[in-house]
C-alpha positions as CSV (number, residue, x, y, z in Angstrom):
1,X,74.5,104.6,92.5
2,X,74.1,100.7,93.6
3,X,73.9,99.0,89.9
4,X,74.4,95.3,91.2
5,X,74.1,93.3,94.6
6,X,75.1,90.1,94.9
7,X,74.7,87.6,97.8
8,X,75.6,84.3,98.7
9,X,75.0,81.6,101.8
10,X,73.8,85.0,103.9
11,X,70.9,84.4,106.3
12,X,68.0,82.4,104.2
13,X,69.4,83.6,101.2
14,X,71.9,80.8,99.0
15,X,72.2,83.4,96.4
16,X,70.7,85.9,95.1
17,X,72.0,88.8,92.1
18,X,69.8,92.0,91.9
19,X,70.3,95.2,88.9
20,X,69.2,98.4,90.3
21,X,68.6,101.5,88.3
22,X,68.6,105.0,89.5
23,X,65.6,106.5,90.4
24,X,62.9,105.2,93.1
25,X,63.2,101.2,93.8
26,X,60.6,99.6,96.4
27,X,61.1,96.6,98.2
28,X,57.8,94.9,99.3
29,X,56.4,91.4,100.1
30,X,54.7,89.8,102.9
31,X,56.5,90.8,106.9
32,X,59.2,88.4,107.7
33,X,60.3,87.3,104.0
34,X,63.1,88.3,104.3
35,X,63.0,92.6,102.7
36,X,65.4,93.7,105.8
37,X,67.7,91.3,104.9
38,X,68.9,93.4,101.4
39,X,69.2,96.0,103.4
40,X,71.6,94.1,106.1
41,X,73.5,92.6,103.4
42,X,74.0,96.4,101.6
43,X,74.4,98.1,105.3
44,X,77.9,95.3,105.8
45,X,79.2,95.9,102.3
46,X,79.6,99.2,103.1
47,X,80.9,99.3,106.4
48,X,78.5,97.6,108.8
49,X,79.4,95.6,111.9
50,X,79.6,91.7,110.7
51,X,78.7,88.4,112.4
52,X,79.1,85.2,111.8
53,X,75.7,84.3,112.6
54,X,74.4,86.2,109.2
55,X,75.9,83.0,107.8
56,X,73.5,80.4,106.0
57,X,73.3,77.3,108.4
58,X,75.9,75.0,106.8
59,X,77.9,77.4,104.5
60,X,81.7,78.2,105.8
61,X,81.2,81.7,104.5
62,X,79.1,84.2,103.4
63,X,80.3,86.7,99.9
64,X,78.4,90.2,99.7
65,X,79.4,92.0,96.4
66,X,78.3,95.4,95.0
67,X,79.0,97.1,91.9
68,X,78.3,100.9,92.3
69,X,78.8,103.9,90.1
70,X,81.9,105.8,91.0
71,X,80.4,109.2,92.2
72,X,82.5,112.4,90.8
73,X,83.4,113.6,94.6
74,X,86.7,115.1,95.3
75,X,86.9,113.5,98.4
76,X,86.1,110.2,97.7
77,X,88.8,110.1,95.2
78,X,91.4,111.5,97.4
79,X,90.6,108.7,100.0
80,X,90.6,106.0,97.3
81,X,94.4,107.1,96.4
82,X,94.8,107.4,100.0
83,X,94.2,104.1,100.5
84,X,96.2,102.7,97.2
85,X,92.6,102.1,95.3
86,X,93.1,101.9,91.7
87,X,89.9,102.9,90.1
88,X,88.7,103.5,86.4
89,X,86.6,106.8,87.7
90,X,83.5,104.8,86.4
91,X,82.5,102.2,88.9
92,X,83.8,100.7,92.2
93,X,83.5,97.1,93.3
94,X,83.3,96.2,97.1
95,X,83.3,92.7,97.7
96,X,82.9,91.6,102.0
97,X,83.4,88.2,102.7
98,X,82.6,86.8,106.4
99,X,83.8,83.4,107.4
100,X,82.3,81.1,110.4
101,X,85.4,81.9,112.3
102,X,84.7,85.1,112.4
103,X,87.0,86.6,109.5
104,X,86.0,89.4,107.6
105,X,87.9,90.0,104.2
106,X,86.8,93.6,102.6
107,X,87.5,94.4,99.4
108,X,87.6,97.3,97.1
109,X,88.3,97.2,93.2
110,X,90.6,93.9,94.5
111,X,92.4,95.6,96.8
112,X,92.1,94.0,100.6
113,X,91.5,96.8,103.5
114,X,89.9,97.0,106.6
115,X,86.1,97.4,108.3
116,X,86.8,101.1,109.6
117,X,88.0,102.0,105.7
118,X,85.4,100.6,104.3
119,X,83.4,102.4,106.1
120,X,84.6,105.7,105.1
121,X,84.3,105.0,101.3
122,X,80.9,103.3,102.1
123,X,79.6,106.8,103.5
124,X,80.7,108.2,100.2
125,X,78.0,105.5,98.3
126,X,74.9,104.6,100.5
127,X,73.0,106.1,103.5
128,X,70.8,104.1,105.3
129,X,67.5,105.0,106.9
130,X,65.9,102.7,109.3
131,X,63.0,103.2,111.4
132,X,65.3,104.3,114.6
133,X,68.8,105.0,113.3
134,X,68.7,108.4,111.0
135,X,72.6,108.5,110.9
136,X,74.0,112.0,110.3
137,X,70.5,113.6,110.5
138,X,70.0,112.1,114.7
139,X,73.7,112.5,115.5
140,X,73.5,116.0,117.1
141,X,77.4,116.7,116.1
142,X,76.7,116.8,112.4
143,X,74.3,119.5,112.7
144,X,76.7,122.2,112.3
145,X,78.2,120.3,108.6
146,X,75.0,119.9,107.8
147,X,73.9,123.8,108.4
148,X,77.5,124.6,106.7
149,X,76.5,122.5,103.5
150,X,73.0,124.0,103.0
151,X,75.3,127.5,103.4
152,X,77.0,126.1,100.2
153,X,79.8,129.5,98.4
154,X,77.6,131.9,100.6
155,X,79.5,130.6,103.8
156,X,82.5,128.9,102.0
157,X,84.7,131.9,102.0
158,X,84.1,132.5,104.9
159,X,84.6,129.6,106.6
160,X,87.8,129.2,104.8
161,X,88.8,132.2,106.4
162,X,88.3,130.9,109.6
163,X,89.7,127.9,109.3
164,X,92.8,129.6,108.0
165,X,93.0,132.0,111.4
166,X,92.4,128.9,113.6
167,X,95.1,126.9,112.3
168,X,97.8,129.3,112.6
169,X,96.4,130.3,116.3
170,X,96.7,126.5,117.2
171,X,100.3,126.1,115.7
172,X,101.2,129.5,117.5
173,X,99.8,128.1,121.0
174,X,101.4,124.6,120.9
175,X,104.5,126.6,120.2
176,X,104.4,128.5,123.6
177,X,102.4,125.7,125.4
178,X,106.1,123.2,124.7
179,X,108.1,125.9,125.5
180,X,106.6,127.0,129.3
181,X,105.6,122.9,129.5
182,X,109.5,121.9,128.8
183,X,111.4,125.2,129.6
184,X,113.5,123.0,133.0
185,X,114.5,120.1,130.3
186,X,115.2,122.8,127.7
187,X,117.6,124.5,129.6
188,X,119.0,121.4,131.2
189,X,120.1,120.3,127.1
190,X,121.4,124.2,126.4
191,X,123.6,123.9,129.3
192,X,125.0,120.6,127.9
193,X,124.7,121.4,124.9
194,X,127.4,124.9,126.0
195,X,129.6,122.3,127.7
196,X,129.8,120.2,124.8
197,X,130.4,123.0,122.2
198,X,133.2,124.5,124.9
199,X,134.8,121.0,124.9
200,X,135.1,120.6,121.3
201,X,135.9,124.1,120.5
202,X,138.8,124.3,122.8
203,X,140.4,120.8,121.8
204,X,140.8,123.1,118.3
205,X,140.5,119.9,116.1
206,X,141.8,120.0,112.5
207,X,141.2,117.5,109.6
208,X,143.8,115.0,108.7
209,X,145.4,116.0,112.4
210,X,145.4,112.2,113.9
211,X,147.2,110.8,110.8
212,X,149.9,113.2,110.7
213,X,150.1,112.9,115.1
214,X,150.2,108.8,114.1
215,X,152.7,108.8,112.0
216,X,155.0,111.6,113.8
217,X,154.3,109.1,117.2
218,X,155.9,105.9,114.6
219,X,158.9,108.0,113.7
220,X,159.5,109.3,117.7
221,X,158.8,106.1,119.1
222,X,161.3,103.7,116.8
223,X,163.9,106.7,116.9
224,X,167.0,104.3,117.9
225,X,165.9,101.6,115.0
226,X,165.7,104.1,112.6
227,X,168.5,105.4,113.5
228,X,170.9,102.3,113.4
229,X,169.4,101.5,110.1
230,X,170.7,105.1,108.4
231,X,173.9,104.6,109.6
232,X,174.0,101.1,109.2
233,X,173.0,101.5,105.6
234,X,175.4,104.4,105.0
235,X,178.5,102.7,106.1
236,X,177.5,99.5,104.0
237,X,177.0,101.9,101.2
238,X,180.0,104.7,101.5
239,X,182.0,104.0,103.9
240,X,185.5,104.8,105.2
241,X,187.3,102.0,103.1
242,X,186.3,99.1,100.9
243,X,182.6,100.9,100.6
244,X,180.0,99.1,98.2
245,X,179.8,102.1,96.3
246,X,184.0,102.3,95.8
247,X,183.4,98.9,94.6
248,X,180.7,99.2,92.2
249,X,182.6,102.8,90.7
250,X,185.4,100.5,90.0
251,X,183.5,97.5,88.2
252,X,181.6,100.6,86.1
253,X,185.1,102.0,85.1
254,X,186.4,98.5,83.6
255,X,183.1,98.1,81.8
256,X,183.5,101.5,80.6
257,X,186.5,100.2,78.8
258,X,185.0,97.2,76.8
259,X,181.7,98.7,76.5
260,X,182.0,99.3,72.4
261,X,183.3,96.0,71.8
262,X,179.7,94.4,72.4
263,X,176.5,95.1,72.5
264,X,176.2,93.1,75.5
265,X,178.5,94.2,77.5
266,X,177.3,98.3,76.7
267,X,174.2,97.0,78.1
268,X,175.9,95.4,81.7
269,X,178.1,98.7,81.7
270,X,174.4,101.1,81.5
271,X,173.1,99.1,84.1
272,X,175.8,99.4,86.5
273,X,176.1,103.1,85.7
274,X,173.0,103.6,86.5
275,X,173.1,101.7,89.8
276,X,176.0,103.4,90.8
277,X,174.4,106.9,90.5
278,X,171.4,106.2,92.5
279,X,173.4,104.6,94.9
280,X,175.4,107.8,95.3
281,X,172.0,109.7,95.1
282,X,170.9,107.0,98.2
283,X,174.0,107.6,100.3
284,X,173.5,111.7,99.8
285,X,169.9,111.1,100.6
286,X,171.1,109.4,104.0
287,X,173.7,111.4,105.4
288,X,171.3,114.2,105.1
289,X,168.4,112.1,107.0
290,X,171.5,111.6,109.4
291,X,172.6,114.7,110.1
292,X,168.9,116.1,110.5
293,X,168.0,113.0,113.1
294,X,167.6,114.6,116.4
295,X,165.7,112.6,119.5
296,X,162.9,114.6,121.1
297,X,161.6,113.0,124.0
298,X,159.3,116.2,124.6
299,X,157.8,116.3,121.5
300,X,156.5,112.6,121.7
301,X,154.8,112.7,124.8
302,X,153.2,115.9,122.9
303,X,152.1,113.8,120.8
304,X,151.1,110.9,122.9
305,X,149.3,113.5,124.9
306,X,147.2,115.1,121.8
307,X,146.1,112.0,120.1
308,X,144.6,110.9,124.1
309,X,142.8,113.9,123.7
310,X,141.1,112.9,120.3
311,X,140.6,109.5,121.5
312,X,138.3,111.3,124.3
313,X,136.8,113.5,122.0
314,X,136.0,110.5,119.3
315,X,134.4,108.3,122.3
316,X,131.9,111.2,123.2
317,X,131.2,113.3,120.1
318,X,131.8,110.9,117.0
319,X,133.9,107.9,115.3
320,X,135.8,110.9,113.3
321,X,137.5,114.2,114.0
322,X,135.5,115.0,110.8
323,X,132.3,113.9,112.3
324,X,132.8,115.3,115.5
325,X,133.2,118.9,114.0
326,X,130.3,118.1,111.7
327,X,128.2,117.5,115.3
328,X,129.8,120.9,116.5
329,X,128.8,122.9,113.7
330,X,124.8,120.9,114.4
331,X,125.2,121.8,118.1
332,X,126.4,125.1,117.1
333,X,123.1,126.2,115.2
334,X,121.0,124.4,118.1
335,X,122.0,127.0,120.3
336,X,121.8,130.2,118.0
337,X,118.2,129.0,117.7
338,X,117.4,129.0,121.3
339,X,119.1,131.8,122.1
340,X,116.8,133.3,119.1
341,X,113.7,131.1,120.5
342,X,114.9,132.6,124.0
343,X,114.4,135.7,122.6
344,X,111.5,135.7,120.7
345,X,109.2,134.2,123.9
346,X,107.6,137.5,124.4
347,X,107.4,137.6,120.8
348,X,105.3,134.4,120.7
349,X,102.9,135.1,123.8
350,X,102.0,138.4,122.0
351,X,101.8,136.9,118.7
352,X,99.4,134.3,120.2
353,X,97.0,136.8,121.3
354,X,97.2,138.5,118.0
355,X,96.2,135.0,117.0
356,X,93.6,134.5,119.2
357,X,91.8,137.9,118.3
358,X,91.8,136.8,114.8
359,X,90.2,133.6,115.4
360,X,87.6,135.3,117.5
361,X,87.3,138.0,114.6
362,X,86.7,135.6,112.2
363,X,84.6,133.1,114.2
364,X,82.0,136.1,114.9
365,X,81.6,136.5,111.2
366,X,81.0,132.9,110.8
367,X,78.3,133.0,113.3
368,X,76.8,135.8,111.8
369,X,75.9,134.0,108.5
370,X,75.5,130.9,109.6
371,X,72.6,132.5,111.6
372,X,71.8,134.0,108.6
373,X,71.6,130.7,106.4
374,X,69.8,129.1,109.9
375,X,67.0,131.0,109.7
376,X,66.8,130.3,105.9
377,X,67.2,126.4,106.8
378,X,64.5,127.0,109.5
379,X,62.1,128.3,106.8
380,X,62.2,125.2,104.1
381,X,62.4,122.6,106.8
382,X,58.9,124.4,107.7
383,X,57.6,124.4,104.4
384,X,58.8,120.6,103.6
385,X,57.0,119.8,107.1
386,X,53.7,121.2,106.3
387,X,53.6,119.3,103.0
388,X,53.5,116.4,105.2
389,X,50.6,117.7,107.6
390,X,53.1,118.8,110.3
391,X,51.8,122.4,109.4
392,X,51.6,123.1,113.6
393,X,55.5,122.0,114.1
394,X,57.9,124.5,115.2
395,X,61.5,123.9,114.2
396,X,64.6,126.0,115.9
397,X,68.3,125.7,114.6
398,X,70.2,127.0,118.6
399,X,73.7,128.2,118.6
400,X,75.5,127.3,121.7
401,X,78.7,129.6,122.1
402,X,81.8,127.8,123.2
403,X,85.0,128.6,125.8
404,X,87.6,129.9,124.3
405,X,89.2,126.6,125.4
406,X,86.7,124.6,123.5
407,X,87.1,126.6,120.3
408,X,87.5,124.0,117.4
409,X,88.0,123.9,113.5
410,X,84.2,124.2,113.0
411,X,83.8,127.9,115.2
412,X,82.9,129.2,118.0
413,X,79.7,127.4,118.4
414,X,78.2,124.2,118.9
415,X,74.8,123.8,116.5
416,X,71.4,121.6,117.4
417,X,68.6,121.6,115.6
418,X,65.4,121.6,118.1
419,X,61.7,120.8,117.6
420,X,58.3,120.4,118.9
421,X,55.5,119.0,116.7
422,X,52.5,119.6,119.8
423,X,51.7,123.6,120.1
424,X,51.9,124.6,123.8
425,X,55.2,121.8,124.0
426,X,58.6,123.1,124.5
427,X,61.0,122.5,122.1
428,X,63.4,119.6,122.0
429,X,66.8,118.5,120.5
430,X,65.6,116.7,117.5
431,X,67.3,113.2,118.6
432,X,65.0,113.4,121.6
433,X,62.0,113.2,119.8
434,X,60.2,110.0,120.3
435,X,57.1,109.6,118.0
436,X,58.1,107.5,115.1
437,X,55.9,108.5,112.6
438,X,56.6,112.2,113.4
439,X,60.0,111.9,113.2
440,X,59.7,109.8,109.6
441,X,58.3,113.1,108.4
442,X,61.1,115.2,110.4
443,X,64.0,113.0,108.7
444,X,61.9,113.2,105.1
445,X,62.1,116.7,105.4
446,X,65.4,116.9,106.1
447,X,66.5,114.7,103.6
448,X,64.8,116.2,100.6
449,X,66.6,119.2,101.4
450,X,70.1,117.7,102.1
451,X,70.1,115.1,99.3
452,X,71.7,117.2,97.1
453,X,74.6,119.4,99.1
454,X,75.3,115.8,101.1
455,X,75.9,114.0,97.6
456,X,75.4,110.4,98.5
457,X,74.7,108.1,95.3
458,X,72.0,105.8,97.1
459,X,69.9,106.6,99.8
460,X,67.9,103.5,101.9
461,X,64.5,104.0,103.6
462,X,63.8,100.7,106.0
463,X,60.2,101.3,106.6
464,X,60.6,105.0,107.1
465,X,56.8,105.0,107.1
466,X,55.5,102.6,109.8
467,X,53.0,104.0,111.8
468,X,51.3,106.7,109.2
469,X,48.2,105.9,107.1
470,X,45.9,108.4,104.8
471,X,47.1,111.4,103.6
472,X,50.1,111.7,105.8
473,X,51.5,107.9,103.7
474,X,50.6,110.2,99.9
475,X,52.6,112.6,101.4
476,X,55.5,110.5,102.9
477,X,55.2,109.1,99.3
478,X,55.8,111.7,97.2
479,X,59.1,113.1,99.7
480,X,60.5,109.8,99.0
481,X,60.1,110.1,94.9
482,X,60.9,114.0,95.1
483,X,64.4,112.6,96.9
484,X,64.8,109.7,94.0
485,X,65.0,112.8,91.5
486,X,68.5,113.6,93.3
487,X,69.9,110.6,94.2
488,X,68.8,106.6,93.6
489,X,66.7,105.7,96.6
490,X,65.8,102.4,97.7
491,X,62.7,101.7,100.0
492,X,61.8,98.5,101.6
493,X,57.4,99.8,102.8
494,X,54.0,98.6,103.8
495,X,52.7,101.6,102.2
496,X,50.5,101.0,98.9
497,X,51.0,104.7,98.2
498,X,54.8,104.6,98.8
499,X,54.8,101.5,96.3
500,X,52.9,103.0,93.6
501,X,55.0,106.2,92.9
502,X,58.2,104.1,92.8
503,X,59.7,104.0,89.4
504,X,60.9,100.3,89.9
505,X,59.4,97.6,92.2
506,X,60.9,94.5,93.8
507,X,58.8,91.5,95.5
508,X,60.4,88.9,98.2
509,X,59.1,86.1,99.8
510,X,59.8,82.9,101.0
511,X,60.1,79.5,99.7
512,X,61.2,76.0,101.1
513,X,62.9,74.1,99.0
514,X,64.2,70.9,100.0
515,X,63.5,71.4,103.5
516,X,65.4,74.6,103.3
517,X,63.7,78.2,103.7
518,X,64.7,80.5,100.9
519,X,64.3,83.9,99.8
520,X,63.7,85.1,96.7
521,X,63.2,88.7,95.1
522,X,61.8,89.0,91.8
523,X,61.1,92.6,89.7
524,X,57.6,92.5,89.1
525,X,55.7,93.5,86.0
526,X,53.0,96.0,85.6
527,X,50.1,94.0,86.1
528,X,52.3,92.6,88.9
529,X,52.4,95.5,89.9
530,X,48.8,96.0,90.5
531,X,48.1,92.7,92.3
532,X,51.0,93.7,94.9
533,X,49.8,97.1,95.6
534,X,46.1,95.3,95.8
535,X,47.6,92.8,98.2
536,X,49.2,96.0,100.6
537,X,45.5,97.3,100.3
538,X,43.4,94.6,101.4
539,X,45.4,92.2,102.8
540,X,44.8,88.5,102.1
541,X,41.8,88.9,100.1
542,X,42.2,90.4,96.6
543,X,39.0,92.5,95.7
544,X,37.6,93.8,92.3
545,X,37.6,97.1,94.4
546,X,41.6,96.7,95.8
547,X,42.1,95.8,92.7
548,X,40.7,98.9,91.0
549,X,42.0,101.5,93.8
550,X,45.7,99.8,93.3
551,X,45.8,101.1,89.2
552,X,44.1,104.6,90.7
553,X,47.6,104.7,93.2
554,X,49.6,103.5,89.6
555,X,48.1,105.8,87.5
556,X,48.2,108.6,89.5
557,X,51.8,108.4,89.6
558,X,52.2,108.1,86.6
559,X,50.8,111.6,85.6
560,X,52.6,112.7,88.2
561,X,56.0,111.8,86.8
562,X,54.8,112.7,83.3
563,X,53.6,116.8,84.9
């Protein structure tokens, strides 16, 4: 429900703040005051296609802002989280602001998004009526939702159902559809992927392998420097005569002797003891690295040879020997899959037909009762017709069947609702029909019925009933107030019957101030009331009569609301 509107520098209005309430709120005043352009300013604060030139002439910007009641629908909240909406599950504030270059800034509760999602939570909040745009009801390809949500649980399930079977049919068939579309380049990336796998598998990697190879290539590759150094070091140490460690045994054997004479000198002797015995452990430690030192010019070209082959390896299949097993084992498990997937391609195209039979299983049920619930539709968009003196109008929901190809997430069927108001006429789709007042009454009916399954908060009639007079306006009248019961309705009319069974009324005309055009909306009173509806009556001239006819219309629907 629309609580607040506020409006600044838009069109001939500077500002303007209006407090709805729910129920029936009429619009009236004189023709070109200014009543359309509420309804323009509400139609872009929810979505509508901006322009600079709503602008006021001198203002940089225009500021719509509405406060509406947050409605409890599933849906809507989903797509408010969706977009990163914060809300308090009470109200919801869109502000639009449009700017003389052009610029539109939408926002909701704060939060800055664009025209196309504004317009999806602005579907959620208000539907528009105008005297040639019906929206959903003249868009032939919302029939079918529309059928489906008069159906309400009776077709639910079994929709569901449906939908359940044509999702898996669809996943299925894009399945088979990338295999036959990409079956050459498929095989073209098994057979590398083979080569690859051969490649890798017969180099026989092993962790750890290129350090070990490394260091083996050090050893073989500085064989005579290591060599001279042992020896060199081993003579130095032990050799034949005058050897450092003959030396050093000789110093530790005087110390040895004067060792408890000070505690000094015990320490010296320790230390060279103990230098002497791991130079003796040294000197062992190097004849045996001697003895064992052997050139093999084989084995280092072995090696050479083995860490060229990683190198290779690294440059194609990774920057590691461990990550180029960890792509083997990936490439590995690629192929089991095809050669699974290469298997299991009859399995598919027979599991697709399975598929496609349960679709078709489930899309005839669906057509059944939606048939069903069609013919009950058919029936109360009669009996809402006749209320309005359209008693002679035949009305035909038609169920086109679709291609297998063309099968969609709705069914097997495209819907249209058809309709003829002359007898003797064919019928005709329902957006074809061209008498305006007829199709006022068409859309009435239609929306007394819908206004509860299609649970929008406020509905807006833009002189829905031009071109009726008489019995036909009591009767457009008291649709429009039957409609208010579900859902807050706001109706800009000519109609003196219209105005009188509205629950709230609104007058807007025009005043220059300053040399400046302005409009100006005011809630009128009851014996405003009466005046107004007089005015709509007669016209210019006010008459005891008018006067007297316009408190009949008032009082009338008052007992009406009362019964």
């Amino acid at each position: 429900m629309l609580q607040e509107l506020s409006v600044k520098n838009f069109a001939i209005i500077s500002s303007l703040q209006l407090e709805f309430q729910m129920g029936m709120t009429v619009l009236t005043g004189e023709t070109g005051a200014g009543k359309s352009i509420i309804i323009d300013a509400m139609g872009l604060l929810t979505g509508g296609r901006g322009s600079s030139d709503y602008i006021r002439q001198g203002a940089s910007k225009c500021t719509l802002e509405g406060l509406f009641t947050m409605p409890k629908n599933q849906e809507l909240i989903a797509l408010l989280d969706e977009l990163g909406i914060e809300t308090d599950e009470e109200s919801i504030v869109i502000q639009r602001d449009i700017s003389t270059s052009g610029k539109n800034v939408c926002r909701v509760n704060g939060r800055i998004i664009n025209i196309a999602n504004l317009r999806k939570v602005g579907e959620f909040l208000v539907d528009i009526h105008g005297q040639n745009e019906h929206q959903e009801l003249m868009q032939s390809e919302k029939h079918l939702g529309m059928l489906d949500d008069f159906g309400g649980k009776e077709l639910l399930k079994i929709k569901e159902q449906y939908e359940g079977s044509y999702s898996e049919y669809r996943m299925i068939e894009k399945k088979v559809r990338n295999r036959q579309k990409n079956e050459k380049e498929f095989a073209q990336r098994m057979d590398m992927l083979q080569f690859q796998s051969d490649e890798i598998a017969a180099a026989e990697l092993v962790l750890g392998e290129e350090e070990q190879l490394i260091e083996e290539r050090n050893k073989l590759g500085n064989f005579q420097k290591i060599a001279d150094a042992l020896a060199t070091s081993y003579s130095a140490i032990n050799g034949d005569s005058d050897s450092s460690l003959d030396k050093i045994g000789y110093a530790m054997n005087e110390l040895l002797s004067i060792e408890t004479l000070d505690p000094e000198y015990k320490a010296i002797s320790e230390a060279v003891q103990n230098s002497y015995y791991l130079l003796q452990e040294a000197s062992g430690d190097l004849s045996r690295h001697i003895d064992s030192l052997e050139l093999d010019e084989n084995r280092l070209n072995d090696v050479e040879t083995r860490l060229e082959l990683i190198r290779q390896m690294k440059r194609k299949y990774g920057e590691s020997i461990e990550s180029i097993l960890d792509y083997y084992q990936e490439i590995t498990r690629e192929l089991a899959d095809a050669d699974f997937l290469e298997g299991r391609t009859g399995e598919l195209e027979t599991l697709l037909i399975e598929k496609r039979n349960r679709v078709v299983e489930n899309g005839l049920k669906l057509r059944e009762i939606r048939k069903k619930i069609a013919k009950k539709l058919e029936k109360n968009i009669l009996r809402e017709l006749k209320e309005l003196y359209m008693e002679r109008t035949v009305f035909d929901i038609r169920f086109t069947e679709l291609a297998e190809e063309q099968f969609t997430e709705e069914g097997l069927d495209q819907v249209e609702f058809y309709i003829t108001t002359n007898p003797g006429e064919p019928l005709k789709p329902l957006v074809r029909v061209a008498s305006g007042g007829e199709l006022s009454r068409v859309m009435l009916a239609l929306k007394t019925i819908f206004s509860k399954s299609q649970g929008i908060t406020s509905i807006v009639f833009d002189e829905v009933d031009t071109g009726v007079s008489g019995r036909v306006a009591q009767a457009i009248a008291d649709k429009i107030y039957q409609i208010s019961k579900n859902s807050q309705v706001l109706c800009i009319t000519h109609l003196p019957q219209v105005a009188a069974v509205a629950d709230y009324q609104y007058f807007i005309e025009k005043e220059i101030i300053g040399e400046r055009t302005e409009t100006k909306v005011r809630r009128l009173k009851q014996n405003e009331r009466v005046a107004e509806i007089a005015r709509m009556l007669s016209g210019s001239e006010i008459t005891k009569l008018t006067t007297e006819h316009a408190k009949e219309l008032l009082n009338m629907a008052e007992n009406e609301r009362r019964h």
